[in-house]
C-alpha positions, 0 to 999 in steps of 0.5 A: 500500500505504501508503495501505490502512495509514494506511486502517485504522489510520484505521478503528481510531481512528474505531470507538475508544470507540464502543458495542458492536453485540455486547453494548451494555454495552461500548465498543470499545478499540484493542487486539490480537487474534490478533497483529493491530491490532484493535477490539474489545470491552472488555466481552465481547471481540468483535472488530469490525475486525481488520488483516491 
C-alpha cells in the first residue's frame, strides 16, 4: 500500500508544470480537487490525475 502512495504522489510531481492536453494555454499545478491530491489545470481547471 505504501508503495501505490509514494506511486502517485510520484505521478503528481512528474505531470507538475507540464502543458495542458485540455486547453494548451495552461500548465498543470499540484493542487486539490474534490478533497483529493490532484493535477490539474491552472488555466481552465481540468483535472488530469486525481488520488483516491
Amino acid at each position: 500500500m505504501a508503495t501505490r502512495i509514494a506511486d502517485g504522489r510520484q505521478l503528481l510531481v512528474a505531470l507538475e508544470g507540464e502543458p495542458c492536453p485540455s486547453c494548451r494555454a495552461g500548465s498543470l499545478v499540484r493542487t486539490e480537487y474534490k478533497g483529493n491530491s490532484a493535477v490539474c489545470c491552472e488555466e481552465c481547471g481540468t483535472p488530469r490525475v486525481q488520488l483516491w
